[in-house]
C-alpha positions as CSV (number, residue, x, y, z in Angstrom):
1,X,63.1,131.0,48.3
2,X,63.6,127.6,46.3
3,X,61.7,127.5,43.0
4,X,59.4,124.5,44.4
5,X,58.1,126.5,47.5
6,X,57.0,129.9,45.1
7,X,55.2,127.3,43.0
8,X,53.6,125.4,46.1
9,X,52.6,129.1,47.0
10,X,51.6,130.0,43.5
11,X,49.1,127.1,43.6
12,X,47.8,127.8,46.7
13,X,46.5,131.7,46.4
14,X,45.5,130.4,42.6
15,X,42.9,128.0,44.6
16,X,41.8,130.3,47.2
17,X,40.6,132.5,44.9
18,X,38.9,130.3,42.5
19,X,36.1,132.2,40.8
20,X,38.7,135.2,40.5
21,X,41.1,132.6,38.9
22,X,38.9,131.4,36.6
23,X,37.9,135.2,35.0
24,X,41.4,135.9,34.9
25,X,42.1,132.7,33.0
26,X,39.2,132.9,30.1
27,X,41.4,135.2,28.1
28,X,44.3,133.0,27.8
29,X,42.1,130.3,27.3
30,X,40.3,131.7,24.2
31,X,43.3,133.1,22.9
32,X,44.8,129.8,23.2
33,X,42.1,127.7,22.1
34,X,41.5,130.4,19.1
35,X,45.2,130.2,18.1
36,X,45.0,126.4,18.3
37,X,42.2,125.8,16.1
38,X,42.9,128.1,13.8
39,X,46.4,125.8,13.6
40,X,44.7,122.8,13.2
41,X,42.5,123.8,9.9
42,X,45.6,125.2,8.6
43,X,47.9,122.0,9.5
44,X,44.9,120.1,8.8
45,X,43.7,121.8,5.1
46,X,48.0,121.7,4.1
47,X,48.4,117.7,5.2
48,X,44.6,117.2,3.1
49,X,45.8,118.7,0.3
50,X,49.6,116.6,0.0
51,X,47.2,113.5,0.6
52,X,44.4,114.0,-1.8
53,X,45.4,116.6,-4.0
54,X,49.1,116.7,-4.5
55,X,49.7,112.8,-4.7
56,X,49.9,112.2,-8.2
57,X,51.4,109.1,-7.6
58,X,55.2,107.4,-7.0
59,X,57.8,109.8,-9.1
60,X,54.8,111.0,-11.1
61,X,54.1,114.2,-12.7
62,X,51.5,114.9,-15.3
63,X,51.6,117.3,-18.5
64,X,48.6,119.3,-19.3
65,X,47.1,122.0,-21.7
66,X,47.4,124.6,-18.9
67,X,50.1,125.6,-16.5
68,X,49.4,126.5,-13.0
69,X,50.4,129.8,-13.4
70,X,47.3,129.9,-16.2
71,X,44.6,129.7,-13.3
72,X,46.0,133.1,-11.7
73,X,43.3,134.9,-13.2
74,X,40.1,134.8,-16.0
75,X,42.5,136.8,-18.1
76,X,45.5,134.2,-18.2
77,X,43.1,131.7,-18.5
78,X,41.8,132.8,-21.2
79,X,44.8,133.9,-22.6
80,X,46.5,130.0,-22.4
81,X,42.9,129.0,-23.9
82,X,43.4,131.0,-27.1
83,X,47.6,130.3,-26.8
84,X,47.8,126.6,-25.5
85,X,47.3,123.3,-28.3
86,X,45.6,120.6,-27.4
87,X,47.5,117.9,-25.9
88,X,47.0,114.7,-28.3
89,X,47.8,110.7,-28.8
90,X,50.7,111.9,-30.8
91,X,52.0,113.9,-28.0
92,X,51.5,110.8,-25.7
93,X,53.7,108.2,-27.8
94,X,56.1,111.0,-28.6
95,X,56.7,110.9,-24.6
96,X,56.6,107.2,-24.6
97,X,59.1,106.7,-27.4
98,X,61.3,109.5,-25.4
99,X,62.3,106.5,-23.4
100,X,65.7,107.5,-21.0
101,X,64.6,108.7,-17.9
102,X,60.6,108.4,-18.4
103,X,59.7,104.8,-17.7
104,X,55.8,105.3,-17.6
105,X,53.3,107.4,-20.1
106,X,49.7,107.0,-19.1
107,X,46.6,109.3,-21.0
108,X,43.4,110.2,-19.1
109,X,40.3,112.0,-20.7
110,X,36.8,112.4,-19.1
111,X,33.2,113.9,-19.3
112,X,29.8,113.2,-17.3
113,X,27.3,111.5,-18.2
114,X,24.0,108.9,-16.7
115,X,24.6,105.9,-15.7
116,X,21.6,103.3,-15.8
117,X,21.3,99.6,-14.3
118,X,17.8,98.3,-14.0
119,X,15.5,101.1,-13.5
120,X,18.0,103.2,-11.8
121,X,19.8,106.4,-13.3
122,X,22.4,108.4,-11.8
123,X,23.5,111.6,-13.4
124,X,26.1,113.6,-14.1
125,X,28.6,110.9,-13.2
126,X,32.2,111.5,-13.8
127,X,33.3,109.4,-17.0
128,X,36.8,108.7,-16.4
129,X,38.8,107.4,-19.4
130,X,42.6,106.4,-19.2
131,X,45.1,103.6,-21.1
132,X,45.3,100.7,-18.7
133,X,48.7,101.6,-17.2
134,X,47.2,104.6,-15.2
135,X,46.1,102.3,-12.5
136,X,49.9,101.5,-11.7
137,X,50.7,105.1,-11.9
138,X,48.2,106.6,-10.0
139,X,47.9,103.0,-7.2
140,X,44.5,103.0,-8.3
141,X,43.1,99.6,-6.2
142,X,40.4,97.1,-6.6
143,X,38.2,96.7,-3.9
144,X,36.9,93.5,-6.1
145,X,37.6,92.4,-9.8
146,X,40.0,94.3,-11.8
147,X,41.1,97.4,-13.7
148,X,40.6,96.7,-17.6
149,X,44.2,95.8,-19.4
150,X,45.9,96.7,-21.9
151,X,45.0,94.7,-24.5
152,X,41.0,95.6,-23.5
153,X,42.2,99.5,-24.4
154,X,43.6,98.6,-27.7
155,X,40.6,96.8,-28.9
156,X,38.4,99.2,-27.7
157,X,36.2,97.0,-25.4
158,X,33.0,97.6,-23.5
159,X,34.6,97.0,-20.3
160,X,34.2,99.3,-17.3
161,X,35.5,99.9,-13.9
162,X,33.7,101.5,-11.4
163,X,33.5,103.7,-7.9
164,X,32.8,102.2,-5.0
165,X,29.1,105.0,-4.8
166,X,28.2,104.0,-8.5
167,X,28.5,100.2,-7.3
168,X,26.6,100.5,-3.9
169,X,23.7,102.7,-5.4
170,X,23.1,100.8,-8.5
171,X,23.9,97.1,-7.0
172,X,22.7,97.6,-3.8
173,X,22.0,94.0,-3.1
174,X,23.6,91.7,-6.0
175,X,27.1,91.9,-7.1
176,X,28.3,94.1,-9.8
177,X,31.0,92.0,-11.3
178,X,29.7,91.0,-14.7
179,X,26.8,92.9,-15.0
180,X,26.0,95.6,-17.1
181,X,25.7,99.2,-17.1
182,X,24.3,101.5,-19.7
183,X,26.5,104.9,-19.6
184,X,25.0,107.7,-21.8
185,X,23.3,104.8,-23.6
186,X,25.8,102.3,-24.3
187,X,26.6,98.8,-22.8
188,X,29.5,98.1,-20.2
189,X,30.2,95.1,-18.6
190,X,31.6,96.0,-15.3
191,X,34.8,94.2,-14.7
192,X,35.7,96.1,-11.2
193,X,34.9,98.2,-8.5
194,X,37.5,100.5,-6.9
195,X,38.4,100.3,-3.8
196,X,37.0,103.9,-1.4
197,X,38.5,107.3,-1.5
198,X,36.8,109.2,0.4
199,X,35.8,112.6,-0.4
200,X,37.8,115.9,-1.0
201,X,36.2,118.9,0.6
202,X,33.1,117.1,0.6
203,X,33.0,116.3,-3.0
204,X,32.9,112.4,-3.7
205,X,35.7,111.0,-5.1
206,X,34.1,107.0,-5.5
207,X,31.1,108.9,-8.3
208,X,33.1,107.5,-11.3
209,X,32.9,105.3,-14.3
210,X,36.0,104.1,-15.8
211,X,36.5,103.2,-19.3
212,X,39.5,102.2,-21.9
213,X,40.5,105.5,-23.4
214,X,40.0,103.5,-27.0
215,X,36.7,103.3,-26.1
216,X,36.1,106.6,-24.7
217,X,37.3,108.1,-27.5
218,X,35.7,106.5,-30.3
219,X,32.3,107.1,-28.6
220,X,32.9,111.0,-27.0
221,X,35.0,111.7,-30.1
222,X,38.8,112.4,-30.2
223,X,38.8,116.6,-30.4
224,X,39.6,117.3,-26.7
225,X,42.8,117.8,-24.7
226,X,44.4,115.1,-22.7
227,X,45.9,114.5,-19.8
228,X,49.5,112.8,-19.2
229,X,51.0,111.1,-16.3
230,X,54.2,110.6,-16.6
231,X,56.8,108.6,-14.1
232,X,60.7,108.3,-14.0
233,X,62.1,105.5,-13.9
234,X,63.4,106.2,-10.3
235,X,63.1,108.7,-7.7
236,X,67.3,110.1,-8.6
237,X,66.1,110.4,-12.1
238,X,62.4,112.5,-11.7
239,X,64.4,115.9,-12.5
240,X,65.4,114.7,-15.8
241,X,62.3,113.1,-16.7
242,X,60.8,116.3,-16.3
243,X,63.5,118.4,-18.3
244,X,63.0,115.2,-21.1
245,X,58.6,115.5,-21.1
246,X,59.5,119.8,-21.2
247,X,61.8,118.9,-24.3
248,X,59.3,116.7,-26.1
249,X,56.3,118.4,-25.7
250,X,58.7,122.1,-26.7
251,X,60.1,120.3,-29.9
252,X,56.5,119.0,-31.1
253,X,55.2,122.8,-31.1
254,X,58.2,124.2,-32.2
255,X,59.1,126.7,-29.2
256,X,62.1,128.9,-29.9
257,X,64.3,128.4,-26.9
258,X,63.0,132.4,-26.0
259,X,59.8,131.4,-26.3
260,X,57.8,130.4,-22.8
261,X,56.1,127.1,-22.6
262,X,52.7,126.6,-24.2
263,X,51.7,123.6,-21.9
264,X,51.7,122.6,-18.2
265,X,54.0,120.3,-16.4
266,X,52.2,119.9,-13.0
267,X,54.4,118.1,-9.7
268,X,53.6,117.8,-6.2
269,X,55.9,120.3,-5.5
270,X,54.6,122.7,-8.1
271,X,50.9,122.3,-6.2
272,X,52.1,123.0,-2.5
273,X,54.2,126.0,-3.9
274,X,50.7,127.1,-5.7
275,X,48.7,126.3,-2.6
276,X,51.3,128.7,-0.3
277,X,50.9,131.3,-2.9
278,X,47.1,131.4,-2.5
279,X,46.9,130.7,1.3
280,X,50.2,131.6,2.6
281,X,49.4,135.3,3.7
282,X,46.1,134.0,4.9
283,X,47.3,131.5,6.8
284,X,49.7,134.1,8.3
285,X,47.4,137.1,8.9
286,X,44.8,134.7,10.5
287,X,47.4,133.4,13.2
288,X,48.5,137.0,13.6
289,X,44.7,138.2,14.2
290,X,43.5,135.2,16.4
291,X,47.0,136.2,18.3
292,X,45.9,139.5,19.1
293,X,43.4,137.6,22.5
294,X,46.5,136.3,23.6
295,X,47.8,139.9,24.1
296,X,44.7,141.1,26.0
297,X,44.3,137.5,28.3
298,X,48.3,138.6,29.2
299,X,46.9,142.6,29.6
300,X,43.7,140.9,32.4
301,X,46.5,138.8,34.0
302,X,48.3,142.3,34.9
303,X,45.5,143.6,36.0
304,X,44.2,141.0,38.3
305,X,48.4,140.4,39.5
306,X,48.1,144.1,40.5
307,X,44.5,144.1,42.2
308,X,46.5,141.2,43.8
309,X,49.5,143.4,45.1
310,X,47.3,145.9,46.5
311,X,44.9,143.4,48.0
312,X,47.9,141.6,49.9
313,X,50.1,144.7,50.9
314,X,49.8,143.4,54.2
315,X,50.9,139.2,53.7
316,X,53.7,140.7,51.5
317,X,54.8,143.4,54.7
318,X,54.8,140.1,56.8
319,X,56.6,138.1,54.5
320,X,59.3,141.0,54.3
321,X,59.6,141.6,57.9
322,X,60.3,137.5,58.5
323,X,63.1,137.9,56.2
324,X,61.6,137.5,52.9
325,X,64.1,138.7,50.1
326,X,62.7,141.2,47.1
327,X,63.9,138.5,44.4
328,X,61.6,135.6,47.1
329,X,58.7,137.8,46.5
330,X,59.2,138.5,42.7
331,X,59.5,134.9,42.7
332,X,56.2,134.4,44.4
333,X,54.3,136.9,42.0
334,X,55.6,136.0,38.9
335,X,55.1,131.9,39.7
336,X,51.3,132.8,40.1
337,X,51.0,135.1,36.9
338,X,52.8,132.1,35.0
339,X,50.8,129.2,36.6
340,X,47.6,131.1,36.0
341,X,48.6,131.4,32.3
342,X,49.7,127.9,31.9
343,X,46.6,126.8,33.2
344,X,44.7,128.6,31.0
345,X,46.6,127.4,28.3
346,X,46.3,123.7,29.3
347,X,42.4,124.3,28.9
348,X,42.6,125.8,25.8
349,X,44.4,123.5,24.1
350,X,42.1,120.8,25.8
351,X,39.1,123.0,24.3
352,X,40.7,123.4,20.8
353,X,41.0,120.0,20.5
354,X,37.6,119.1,21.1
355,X,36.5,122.2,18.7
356,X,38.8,120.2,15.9
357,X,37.4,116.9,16.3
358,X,33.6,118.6,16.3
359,X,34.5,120.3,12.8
360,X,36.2,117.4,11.3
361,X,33.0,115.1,12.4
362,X,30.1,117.8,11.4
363,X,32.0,119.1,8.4
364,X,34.4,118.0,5.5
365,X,37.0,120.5,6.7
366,X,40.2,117.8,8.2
367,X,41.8,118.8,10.8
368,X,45.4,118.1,12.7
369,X,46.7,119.1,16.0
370,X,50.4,118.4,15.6
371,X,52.3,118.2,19.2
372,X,54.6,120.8,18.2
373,X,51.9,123.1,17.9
374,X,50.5,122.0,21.1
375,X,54.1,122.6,22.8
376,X,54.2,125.6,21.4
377,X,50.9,127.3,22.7
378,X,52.3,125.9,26.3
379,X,55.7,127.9,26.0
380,X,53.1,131.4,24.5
381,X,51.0,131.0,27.5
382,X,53.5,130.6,29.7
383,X,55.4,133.7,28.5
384,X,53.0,136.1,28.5
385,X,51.8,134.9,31.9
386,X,55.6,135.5,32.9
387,X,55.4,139.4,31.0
388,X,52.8,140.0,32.3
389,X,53.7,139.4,35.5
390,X,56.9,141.7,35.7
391,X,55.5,145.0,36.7
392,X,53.0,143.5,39.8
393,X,56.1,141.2,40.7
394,X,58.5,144.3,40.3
395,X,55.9,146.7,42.4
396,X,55.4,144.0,45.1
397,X,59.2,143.5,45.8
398,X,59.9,147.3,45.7
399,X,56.7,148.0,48.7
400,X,58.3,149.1,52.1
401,X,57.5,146.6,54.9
402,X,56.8,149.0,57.3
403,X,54.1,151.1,55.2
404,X,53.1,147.1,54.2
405,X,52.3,146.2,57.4
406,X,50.0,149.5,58.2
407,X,48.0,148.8,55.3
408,X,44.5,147.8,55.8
């Protein structure tokens, strides 16, 4: 029997028997559509977090008070809180003097405060502080005016750039550019509004006031810790900018070469590998478990392909008796178990899909359906409708025509 013909005939008892059909087919589908959605948060939640989180900027890394490692638990935390000094001006030009392979050293410090225009207040608005050169480091843009300069951070000017939220609920109606702000009580003219970011996980990322770090500094006070970004001059170099901050920032404690570092040096890199740590197993166990209704839609498509065999003993006695080979009707048995499956795994992957966009729209969870993983789930379905068609293929080709045909 030619491959085309089994198919033609798998197609056809598939839509005689709708209704049955269909039951057989809402296992796969939820297993499929389960599987799929659970792929799209993950490839969705991984993709979010090397856009928004992990983008530190072109051949950028930053230097901090705490390592990754630190956040493991309260205990290293606390532990690197009693251990780690804070990281100061002094360790800033010390990285900028460094010179060879670090091109760029920009400093960041922030706190919240109110912001007040008029008679409106907002509170506990992020104060961002940063020397001038972090908007090249970090592609901060301007959705109008500018980021303050260089010389506006060294004479410690009133100057402010702000989020795209702060501008839209405290200028409404007139533009912001030029006018002036009151943050924790003291006057900013505001000189820019950034352009939108967005949100990450539903926090707002546009909430933000940003000032020279001059400034900030001399109002806030200098005691706290601050934090670098630091570029290389090009991407072949980034590896040895990194081993040149690690020197500088070991040399200015005075670490013993046995001694481990008392400081952070965060990368993109260093975040994904942090972010597997956490939700690798997770993201593992909860394909695994989701995987487990594929199983059981493959176990009801046995059990419907052998009601099958024993409700058409007599078509398959027929078939024999005409001259029908045992591999024709293995053929015929095991094109039906795999089109049902494939079917159902064409409507799950149509269902999962819909799911995805419903919980990227309703919540701040993203979302991706990548067309491997949609391949994938096609080839799964398909198999298991194939496996789980052996034995009713196998137990049709071996009945005996003769006791077929007597069959009622």
């Amino acid at each position: 029997m030619p491959f085309l013909e089994a198919l033609k005939l798998a197609v056809a008892a598939i839509l005689g028997h709708k209704l049955r059909s269909f039951l057989t087919l809402l296992g796969v589908i939820f297993g499929v559509a389960t599987v799929i959605v659970v792929v799209s948060l993950i490839e969705g939640f991984n993709a979010y977090v090397d856009e928004k989180i992990a983008d530190i900027g072109t051949n950028a890394f930053a230097v901090r008070k705490y390592s990754l490692d630190d956040f493991s638990s309260i205990e290293a935390l606390n532990a690197a809180r009693r251990r780690n000094k804070d990281i100061t001006l002094e360790d800033v030009d010390a990285l900028r003097l460094r010179g060879g392979a670090i091109r760029e050293v920009g400093a960041k410090a922030d706190a919240l405060g109110a912001v007040k225009y008029a008679a409106t207040t907002l509170f506990r608005v992020h104060i961002s502080a940063s020397t001038a050169n972090i908007a090249d480091i970090e592609r901060i843009e301007a959705q109008a005016g500018r980021y303050f300069n260089q010389t506006e951070d060294a004479s410690r000017k009133n100057v402010c750039f702000i989020g795209s939220d702060v501008a839209e609920k405290l200028f409404p109606v007139a533009d912001p550019l030029g006018q002036t702000i009151r943050v924790d009580g003291k006057a900013y003219q505001v000189i820019g509004v950034g352009k939108a970011l967005g949100s990450v996980f539903g926090q707002p990322r546009d909430m933000y006031v940003a000032v020279p770090l001059s400034t900030f500094l001399a109002t806030y006070g200098s005691r706290r810790s601050l934090a670098v970004s630091v570029t290389s001059a090009g991407p072949e170099n980034y590896q040895e900018a990194i081993d040149e901050a690690q020197g500088v920032m070991r040399t200015r404690r005075k670490l013993s070469p046995n001694e481990k570092d008392n400081f952070g040096i965060i990368t993109p890199k260093a975040i994904n590998e942090l972010r597997d740590k956490i939700f690798g197993t997770i993201q593992v166990a909860a394909i695994g478990v989701t995987s487990i209704s594929l199983v059981v839609g493959g176990i009801v498509i046995m059990n419907i392909m052998l009601v099958s065999v024993s409700e058409r003993t007599k078509e398959i006695g027929i078939r024999k008796s005409i001259g029908a080979r045992r591999s024709d009707i293995v053929k015929q048995f095991l094109a039906e178990s795999t089109m049902l499956s494939l079917f159902g795994g064409a409507i799950g992957i149509t269902i999962a899909y819909l799911l995805a966009k419903l919980v990227a729209v309703l919540t701040p969870v993203p979302t991706s359906l990548p067309l491997l993983a949609v391949t994938f789930a096609l080839l799964v379905s398909a198999s298991v409708g194939l496996i789980s068609g052996v034995y009713p293929a196998w137990r049709a080709a071996r009945l005996d025509p003769i006791e077929a045909l007597r069959a009622e």
